[in-house]
Residue, then its C-alpha position, 0 to 999 in steps of 0.5 A: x675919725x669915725x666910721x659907718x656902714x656905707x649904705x647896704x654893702x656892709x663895708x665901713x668908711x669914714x663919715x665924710x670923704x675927699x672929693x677930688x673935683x676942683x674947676x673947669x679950668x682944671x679939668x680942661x687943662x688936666x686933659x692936656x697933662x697939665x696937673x695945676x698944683x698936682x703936689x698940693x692936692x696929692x698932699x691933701x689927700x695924703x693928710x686925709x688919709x693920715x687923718x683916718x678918712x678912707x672914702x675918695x671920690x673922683x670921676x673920669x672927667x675930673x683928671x684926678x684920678x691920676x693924682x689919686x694913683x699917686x696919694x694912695x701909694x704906700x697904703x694898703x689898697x683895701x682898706x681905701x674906698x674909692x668911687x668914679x664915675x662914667x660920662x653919659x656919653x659912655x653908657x654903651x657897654x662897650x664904650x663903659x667897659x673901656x672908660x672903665x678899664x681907662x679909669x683902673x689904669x689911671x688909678x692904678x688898681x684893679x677894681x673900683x670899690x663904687x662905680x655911678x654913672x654921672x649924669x642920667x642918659x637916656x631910659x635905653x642907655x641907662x639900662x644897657x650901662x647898668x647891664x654892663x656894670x652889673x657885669x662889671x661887678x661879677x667880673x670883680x673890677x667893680x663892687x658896688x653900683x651907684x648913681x649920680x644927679x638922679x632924681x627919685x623916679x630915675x633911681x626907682x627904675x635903676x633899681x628895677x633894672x638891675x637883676x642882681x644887684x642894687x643901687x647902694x650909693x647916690x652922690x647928688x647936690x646938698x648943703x645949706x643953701x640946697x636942700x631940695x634932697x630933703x623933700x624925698x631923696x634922703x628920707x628914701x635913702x634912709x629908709x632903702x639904706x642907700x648912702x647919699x654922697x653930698x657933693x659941693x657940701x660947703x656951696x662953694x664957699x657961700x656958707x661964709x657969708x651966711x649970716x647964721x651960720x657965722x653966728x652959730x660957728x663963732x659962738x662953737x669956736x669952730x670954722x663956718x666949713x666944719x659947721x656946714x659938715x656937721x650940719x649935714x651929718x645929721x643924717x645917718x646916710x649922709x656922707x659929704x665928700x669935700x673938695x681936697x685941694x689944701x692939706x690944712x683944709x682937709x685936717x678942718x674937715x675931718x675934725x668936723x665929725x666930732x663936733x657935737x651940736x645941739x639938733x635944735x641948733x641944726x634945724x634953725x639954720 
């Protein structure tokens, strides 16, 4: 596996991570204590962190968190890095201290290396759930302060915001088939060192049926999934955070960050 700074914070993690959202069914039923195929994804996440990955990412709607709680037993907690994130519906001070201190519980640590809010509310609610991070952070059950689904205006206000720290991660959509990060987000993130977390980096499996990236994968030997992840590794900031459901998969992914493709190749697809 291999490392690099993960934005500002001077801490390296791996490449790419494990993202640990899986369906809506999932999450519905999750909010019952059904854990669908709970022993197969705490067996990925293990195999990813066998394999050197140390970046999870989860969120308090997910229902993972608990399955997190349970892969990373065994293993030294600070050499882990793991991010959530809080509802919108939460940005109160109050109400995000006990999402947050909910989200410690079931994962079973006492800090959160990353903690973003999910989705932007209001200007109002934005600024009183950074306030609270902000706390948060001088309180040490948080380390670094992130955002999710933002655009550029609302990450530029963010980071007026806060007094103290600054914004080091956004996790928004990017792969293949979406690349709108590629207009303003990532050359921002690039030049503020600021780590961009792709998530749904393999667009839901639709990359299988491009006709190019078939092409490019098979004429490299190597999985339309790997090729989409070295496809996005071409930025230093990126860090795509897969779904980690099946253990083989997760072993595929993490052998992407040393696949070597020509840029010229990259840019054409």
């Amino acid at each position: 596996m291999k490392y690099k700074e993960f934005g500002s914070t001077g801490i390296k993690t791996s490449y790419l991570g494990m993202g640990t959202y899986y369906d809506p069914l999932w999450i519905i039923l999750a909010k019952f204590g059904f854990l669908r195929d709970a022993k197969q994804k705490i067996q990925a996440l293990k195999a990813g962190l066998n394999a050197g990955i140390n970046l999870i990412d989860t969120a308090e709607l997910y229902g993972s968190e608990p399955l997190i709680k349970r892969a990373i037993e065994g293993y030294e907690r600070e050499k882990i890095f793991i991010s959530t994130k809080v509802w919108p519906t939460h940005l109160k001070r109050d109400k995000l201290f006990k999402s947050l201190e909910k989200s410690l519980e079931r994962l079973g640590t006492k800090y959160v290396d990353l903690y973003l809010i999910h989705f932007p509310g209001s200007s109002h609610s934005n600024r009183e759930a950074l306030m609270a991070m902000e706390e948060a952070v001088a309180s040490g059950l948080i380390k670094f302060i992130g955002l999710s689904n933002f655009n550029l205006k609302g990450i530029e206000e963010a980071r007026k915001t806060l007094r103290k720290n600054d914004i080091v991660a956004i996790q928004n959509q990017y792969n293949i088939k979406h690349k709108d990060p590629e207009n303003d987000l990532l050359p921002y993130c690039e030049k503020e060192r600021i780590a961009f977390m792709a998530y749904y980096p393999l667009a839901h499996g639709r990359i299988t049926k491009d006709s190019k990236v078939l092409e490019v994968s098979k004429k490299f030997n190597i999985t339309p999934a790997q090729l989409a992840l070295v496809w996005l590794l071409r930025w230093s900031s990126v860090f795509p955070i897969p779904r980690a459901s099946r253990p083989e998969h997760v072993i595929q992914d993490a052998k992407a960050v040393d696949i070597d493709i020509p840029t010229e190749i990259l840019e054409k697809i």
